[in-house]
Structures are given as C-alpha cells and as structure tokens.
MIMI-943990 format. One record per residue: residue in three letters; z negated, x negated, y negated of N, C-alpha, C in turn. Coordinates in steps of 0.1 Angstrom, whole numbers, plus 5000, padded with zeros to 4 digits. Layout:
N
ALAZXYZXYZXY
...
# end
This chain:
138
UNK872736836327873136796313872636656310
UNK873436626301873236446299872236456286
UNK871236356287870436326275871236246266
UNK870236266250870936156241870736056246
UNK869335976255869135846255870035776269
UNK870535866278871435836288872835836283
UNK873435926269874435906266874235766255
UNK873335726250873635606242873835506251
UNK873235536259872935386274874435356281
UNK874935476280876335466285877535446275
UNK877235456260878635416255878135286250
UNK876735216251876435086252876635006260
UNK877035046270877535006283879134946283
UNK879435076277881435086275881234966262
UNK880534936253881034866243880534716250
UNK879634666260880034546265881134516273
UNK881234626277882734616286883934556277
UNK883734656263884734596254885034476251
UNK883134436248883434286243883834196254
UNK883434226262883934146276885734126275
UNK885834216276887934216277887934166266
UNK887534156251887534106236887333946240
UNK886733896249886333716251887533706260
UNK887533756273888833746282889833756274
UNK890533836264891633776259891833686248
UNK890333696245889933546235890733376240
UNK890233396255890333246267891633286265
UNK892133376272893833406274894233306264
UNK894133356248894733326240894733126237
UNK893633056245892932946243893832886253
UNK893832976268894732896275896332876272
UNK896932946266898432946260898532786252
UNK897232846243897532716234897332576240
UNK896532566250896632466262897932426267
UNK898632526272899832526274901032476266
UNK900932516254901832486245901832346240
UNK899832306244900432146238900132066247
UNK900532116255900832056268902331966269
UNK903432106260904232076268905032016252
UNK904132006240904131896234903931806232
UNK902631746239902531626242903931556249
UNK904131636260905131606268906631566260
UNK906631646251907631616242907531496232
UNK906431506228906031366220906031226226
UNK905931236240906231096249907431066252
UNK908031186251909731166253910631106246
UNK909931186229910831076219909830986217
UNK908730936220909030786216909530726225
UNK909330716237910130626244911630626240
UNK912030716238913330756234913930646221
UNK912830626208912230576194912330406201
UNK911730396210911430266215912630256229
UNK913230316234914230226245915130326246
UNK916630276241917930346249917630356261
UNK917230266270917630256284917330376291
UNK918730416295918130596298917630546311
UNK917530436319917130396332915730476334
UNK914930436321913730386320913430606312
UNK914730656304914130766300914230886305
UNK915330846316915331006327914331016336
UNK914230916343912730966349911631006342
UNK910930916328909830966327910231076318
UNK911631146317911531296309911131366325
UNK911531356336911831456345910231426348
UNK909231366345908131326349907631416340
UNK907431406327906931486319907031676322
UNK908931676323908431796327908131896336
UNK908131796347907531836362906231876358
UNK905531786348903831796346903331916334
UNK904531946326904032046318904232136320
UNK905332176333905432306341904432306355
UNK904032206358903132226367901732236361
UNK901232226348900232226341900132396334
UNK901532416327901532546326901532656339
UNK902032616348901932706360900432736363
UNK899632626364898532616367897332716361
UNK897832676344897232776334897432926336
UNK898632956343898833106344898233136356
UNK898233076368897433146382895933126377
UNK894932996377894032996371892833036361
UNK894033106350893433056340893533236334
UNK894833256332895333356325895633506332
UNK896033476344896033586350894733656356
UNK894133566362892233656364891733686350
UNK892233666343891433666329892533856323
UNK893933866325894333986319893334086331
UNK893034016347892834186353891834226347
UNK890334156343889434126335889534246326
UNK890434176316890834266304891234436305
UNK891934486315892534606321891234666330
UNK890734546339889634656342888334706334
UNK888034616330887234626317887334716308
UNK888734696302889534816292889634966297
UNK890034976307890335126318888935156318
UNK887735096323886635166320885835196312
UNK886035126299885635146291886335256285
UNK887335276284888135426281887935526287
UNK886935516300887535616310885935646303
UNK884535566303883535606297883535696283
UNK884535616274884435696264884835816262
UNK886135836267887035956271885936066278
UNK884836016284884036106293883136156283
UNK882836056276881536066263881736166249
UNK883236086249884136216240884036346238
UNK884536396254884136566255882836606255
UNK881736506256880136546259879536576252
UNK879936466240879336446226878736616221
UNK880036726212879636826209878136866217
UNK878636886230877436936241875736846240
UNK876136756242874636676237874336656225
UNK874836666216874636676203873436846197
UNK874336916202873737046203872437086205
UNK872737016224870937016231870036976225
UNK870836816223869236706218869336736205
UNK869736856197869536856178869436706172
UNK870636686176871136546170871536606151
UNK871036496144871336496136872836526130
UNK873736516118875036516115875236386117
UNK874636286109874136126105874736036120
UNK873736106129873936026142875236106153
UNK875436216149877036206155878036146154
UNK878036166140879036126134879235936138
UNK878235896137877535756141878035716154
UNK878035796164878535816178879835816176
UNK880435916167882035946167882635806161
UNK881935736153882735616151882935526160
UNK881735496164881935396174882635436187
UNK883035526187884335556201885335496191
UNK885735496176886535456171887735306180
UNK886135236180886635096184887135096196
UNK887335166206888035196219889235226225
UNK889935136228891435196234891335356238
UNK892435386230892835536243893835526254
UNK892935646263893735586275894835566273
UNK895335456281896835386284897135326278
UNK896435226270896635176257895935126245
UNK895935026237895135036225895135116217
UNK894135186205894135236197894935186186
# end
C-alpha cells in the first residue's frame, strides 16, 4: 500500500511535469511569433523597396530573397524550435495523466489508511483538477 507522503511525492511530481509541458508550449507559442515576424519583416522590405523603386529588376529578386529567408527561417523554427518542444509537451502531458489517472483510483484507498482528513482529500481531489484526462485536455 502507498503512503500519504509517497502519494504527495508523486502527484508533486506529475504537477512539474505539468509545468514543464505549461513552459514548452509557452516557447512553442514564442517561436510562432518569431515566425510570423519574420515573415513581416520580410514583407515590410518588400514594400518599401517597392515605395522607393519600380524597377522590378531590382524588386523580383530581393522579393524571391526575402522569401527564400522567411521560409527558411520559418522552417528552421519548426525542426528546431517547435517540434522538440510539442514531444516535450505529450511526453510530459501522457505522464502526467498516466500519474494522476494512477493517483485517482488510490486516493479513496490512502485516504482511508492514512485517516486523511476530509480538508486534505478533497485538497488532493482538486489538484488532479488541473490535469489533462487521458487523451486530451481537461
């Protein structure tokens, strides 16, 4: 049988895991926006040259320049940046679910043993609150 102080230790555990996947999609969300003004800068150099010279001599290359570089900048952000960062999030997430999901059915049982208070179950029951269910967010 599981103790109270081995079951706090373990949904303590699952809630860094949380925050962990909670920062990882934090960056996720930081690298997009990288991305996006990336590929407005890119746009913003377009029309002024555009502002400053008909000469499409001079403005088809540096468009096809620009967006060679903002899809190679965005590409970069997604192998780099974004994709280690969601498995992060799913592995993180899946175990953290899979702890709490485990802690879930326990709870009643170690509650029992250790004459856990109502106060501090209930206390327990919320903070599974904050936890995806499996396959998914809450």
């Amino acid at each position: 049988m599981t103790t109270g102080a081995e079951f706090e230790e373990a949904l303590a555990q699952a809630e860094v895991l949380l925050r962990q996947a909670d920062a990882a999609r934090q960056a996720i969300g930081r690298y997009r926006t990288m991305s996006v003004l990336g590929w407005g800068a890119a746009g913003a150099v377009v029309a002024t040259l555009l502002a400053l010279t008909p000469d499409l001599a001079l403005l088809l290359p540096a468009t096809a320049l620009m967006t060679a570089a903002s899809a190679t900048l965005t590409w970069a952000i997604g192998k780099w940046g974004i994709n280690p960062l969601r498995d992060v999030v799913r592995r993180d997430e899946r175990c953290a679910a899979a702890t709490v999901s485990l802690l879930r059915e326990m709870l009643p049982f170690v509650a029992r043993e250790e004459q856990w208070t109502l106060f501090r179950t209930e206390r327990a029951k919320l903070r599974f609150g904050r936890f995806p269910i499996r396959g998914g967010r809450a």
